[in-house]
C-alpha positions, 0 to 999 in steps of 0.5 A, a space after each residue: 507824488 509832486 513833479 509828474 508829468 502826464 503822457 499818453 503812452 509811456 513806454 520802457 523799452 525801445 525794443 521792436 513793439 513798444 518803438 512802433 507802438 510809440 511812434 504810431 501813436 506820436 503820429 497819431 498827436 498823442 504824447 507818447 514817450 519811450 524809456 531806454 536804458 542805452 541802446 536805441 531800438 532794443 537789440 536786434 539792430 545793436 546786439 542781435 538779429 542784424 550784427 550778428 547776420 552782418 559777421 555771418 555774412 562776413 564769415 561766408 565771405 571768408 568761406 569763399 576765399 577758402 573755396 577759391 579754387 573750386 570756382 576756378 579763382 587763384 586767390 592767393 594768401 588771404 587773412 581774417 581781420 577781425 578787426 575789419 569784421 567788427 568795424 563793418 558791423 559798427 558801422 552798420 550799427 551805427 547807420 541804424 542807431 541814427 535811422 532810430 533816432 530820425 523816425 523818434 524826430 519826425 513822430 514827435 516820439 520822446 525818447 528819454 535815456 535812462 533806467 526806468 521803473 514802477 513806483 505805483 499805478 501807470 507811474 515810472 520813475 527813471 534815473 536819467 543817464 546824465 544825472 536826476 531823476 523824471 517821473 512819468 505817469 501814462 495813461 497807458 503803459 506798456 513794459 517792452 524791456 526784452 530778455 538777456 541770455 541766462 548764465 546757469 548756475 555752474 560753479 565756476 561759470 561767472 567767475 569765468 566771464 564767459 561771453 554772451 552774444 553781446 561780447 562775442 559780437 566784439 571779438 577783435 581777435 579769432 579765437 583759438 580754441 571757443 567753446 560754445 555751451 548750447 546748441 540752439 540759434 545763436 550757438 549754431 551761428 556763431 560757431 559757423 562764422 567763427 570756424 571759418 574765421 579759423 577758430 577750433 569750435 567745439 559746441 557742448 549740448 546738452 540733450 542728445 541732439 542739436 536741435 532737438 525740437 526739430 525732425 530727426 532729419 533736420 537734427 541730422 543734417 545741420 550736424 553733419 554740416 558742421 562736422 563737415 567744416 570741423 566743428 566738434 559736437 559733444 552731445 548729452 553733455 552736463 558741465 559741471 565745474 568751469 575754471 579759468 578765464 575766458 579770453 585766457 585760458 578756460 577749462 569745462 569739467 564735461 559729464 557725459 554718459 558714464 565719462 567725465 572729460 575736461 575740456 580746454 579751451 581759450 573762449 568761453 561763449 554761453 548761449 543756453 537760453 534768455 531770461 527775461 528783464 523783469 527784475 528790479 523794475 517795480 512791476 509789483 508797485 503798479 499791480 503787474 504779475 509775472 510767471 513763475 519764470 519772470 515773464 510779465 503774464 499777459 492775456 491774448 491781447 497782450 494785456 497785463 493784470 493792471 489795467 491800462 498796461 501792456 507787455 510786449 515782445 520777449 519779456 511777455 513771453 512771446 516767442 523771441 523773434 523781432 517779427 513777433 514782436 512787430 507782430 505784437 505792436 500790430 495786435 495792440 495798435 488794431 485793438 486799440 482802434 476796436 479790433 479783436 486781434 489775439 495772438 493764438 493761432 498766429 503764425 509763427 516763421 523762423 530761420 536759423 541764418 547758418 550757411 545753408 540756412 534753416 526755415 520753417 513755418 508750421 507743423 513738422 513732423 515731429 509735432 503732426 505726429 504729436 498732435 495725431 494730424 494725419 499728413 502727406 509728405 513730400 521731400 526733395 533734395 536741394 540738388 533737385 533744384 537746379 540753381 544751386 548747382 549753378 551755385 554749387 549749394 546743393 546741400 539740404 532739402 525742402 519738405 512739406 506736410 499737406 493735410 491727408 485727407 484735403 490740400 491744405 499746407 500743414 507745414 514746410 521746412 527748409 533747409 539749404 540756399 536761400 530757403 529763408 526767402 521760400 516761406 512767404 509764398 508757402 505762409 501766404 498759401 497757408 494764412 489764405 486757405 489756398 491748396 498746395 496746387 496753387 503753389 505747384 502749378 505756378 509758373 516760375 522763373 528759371 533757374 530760381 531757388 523759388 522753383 524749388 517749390 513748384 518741384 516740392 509740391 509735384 512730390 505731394 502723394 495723391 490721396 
């Protein structure tokens, strides 16, 4: 094959794991070169994690004008602009893009714009967005090309043109009436910040509960706070026609139990679960096997079935967080330096960004349970943590599950103001060894959300 040009590391994707990898490496004088097909830096900074926590933010402030008065302010008339919320989060978007393009400057990294694919070993070929075609052979490869959300195969359903995150996160206009299928992360999020927008919201799921990996109690609170601000739940749902258009007028033919509704609504917001980009890039030319699901199959290294290539991030079946996926740079760049780093065992933290929000690290009930680990439970009220009634959040509550027969953390959830911020000295105990009683007998400032802990670890039951 005549024209290829030699790198050091090729990378498809711009995504979290393969832009740091790169960059590492360019900073380490290698020739390193990054594929991307549009949007610089993968999709939290464009269409995910950051634009999407920057409208909630906008849909809490929203909350505030609405509650005015309960803080002793006259705030008069007030109005969403969507408009207005869509511009704050371009502009972010924007700042972003250009801090991407900075960092590939100042590392040497070459970024190639473009959609790129295996046309055999450590060889990609890519169609240049401006026109041509450039063959890059690696001496390592690594396929960063992340997931897109899944459209099940409802009749009716893509003909409908529902919206995903991407398009929701451009809505210029409240919706009046949206529809939201599924009752994950990105279902829950958007429907917060798009009723307190003023949109009617109504979430279809599909099993008997929202969140249903998580404890009973977990399930039960978050929905009780969104019946609280008016979003409808249909639960155990099956959809099994769509007509209509979202954006127009779109209506779900719902079985549930023995009935069968309709439902009409003006937006059609689809979030039920991601698929991976692995189709029609060539991964079988270069010797790169996937899953029965089409995730790339990787090892505990993260390295594939050909020789000299990595996956990394979503499309390697990582759980989709962009912490993982930094995580997963870090394995690659410490082997690649002589270290045995593996992903078993790691921890995995999460947060669910609703208004309160949802934070867990480690075992819960529901999976010590599971597992036969025998536990001690300690369970406070978020009231028992006094900033929040300065803050008037007081909904929610932080537990955590502590070995039965050591001190050892096992897990912790939290769900209430500012509990996202409160897993990095539990994880940190954890990932260290140390006893809960290292966290109880801290000294901490008050009044903090932080101090929560010190009272969460009081309530351990003495073995």
């Amino acid at each position: 094959m005549s024209g290829i040009e030699e790198y050091d590391v090729v990378v498809l994707g711009s995504g979290e794991a393969g832009k740091y990898l790169a960059w590492h490496l360019a900073k380490q004088g290698k020739r390193a070169a990054v594929i991307e097909r549009r949007a610089v830096g993968g999709s939290c900074p464009n269409v995910a994690c950051l634009p999407s926590k920057n409208v909630v933010h906008s849909a809490k402030v929203a909350s505030f004008f609405e509650h005015a008065a309960e803080f002793g302010i006259s705030s008069g008339s007030w109005k969403v602009d969507m408009q207005r919320v869509r511009a704050r989060k371009r502009e972010m978007v924007e700042g972003l893009g250009k801090m991407h393009m900075d960092i590939f400057a100042k590392t040497g990294t070459e970024l190639i714009f473009g959609s790129g694919r295996f046309v055999g070993e450590m060889t990609i070929e890519v169609a240049l967005n401006h026109g041509g075609t450039r063959t890059l052979r690696g001496k390592m490869a690594v396929v960063n090309t992340g997931t897109r959300a899944s459209l099940e195969n409802i009749p009716g359903l893509a003909d409908s043109a529902p919206m995903t995150h991407v398009e929701a996160l451009e809505l210029d206009t409240v919706p009046e009436h949206l529809l939201i299928l599924g009752g994950g992360y990105v279902s829950l999020e958007f429907a917060q910040a798009m009723r307190r927008f003023g949109s009617r919201v109504t979430i279809i799921e599909r099993s008997a509960r929202l969140l249903h990996r998580e404890d009973d109690d977990v399930s039960a609170a978050m929905q009780e706070l969104l019946k609280d601000e008016g979003i409808e739940i249909v639960s155990n749902a099956r959809v099994v026609k769509v007509t209509g258009k979202s954006g127009h007028k779109v209506a779900l033919e719902i079985h549930t139990g023995d009935q069968q509704i309709i439902l009409d609504g003006s937006h059609l917001l689809v979030a039920t679960g991601r698929t991976p980009n692995t189709d029609g890039i060539g991964l079988d030319l270069a010797g790169i096997e996937v899953t029965e699901h089409g995730f790339v199959k990787v090892n505990e290294r993260l390295e594939t079935s050909a020789a000299g290539v990595w996956a990394v991030g979503d499309c390697a079946g990582s759980p989709f967080f962009t912490h993982i996926g930094f995580d997963d740079f870090r394995i690659i760049r410490d082997n690649l330096a002589g270290a045995h780093r593996v992903t078993t065992g790691r921890q995995v933290p999460s947060c669910l960004f609703t208004d309160p929000e949802l934070a867990r690290i480690g075992l819960n009930e529901t999976e010590a349970k599971r597992q036969q680990t025998n536990y001690r439970l300690a369970k406070i009220p978020m009231a028992a943590v006094l900033r929040t009634r300065t803050l008037s959040e007081t909904r929610g509550f932080l537990k955590a599950l502590v070995g039965a027969e050591d001190d050892r953390i096992l897990g912790f959830t939290g769900f209430g103001s500012g509990v996202g911020e409160l897993m990095a000295p539990v994880q940190l105990a954890m990932r260290a060894g140390l006893p809960y009683t290292s966290i109880r007998d801290l000294i901490l400032t008050h009044p903090t959300i932080s101090e929560g802990l010190v009272s969460l670890f009081n309530a351990v039951p003495s073995r």
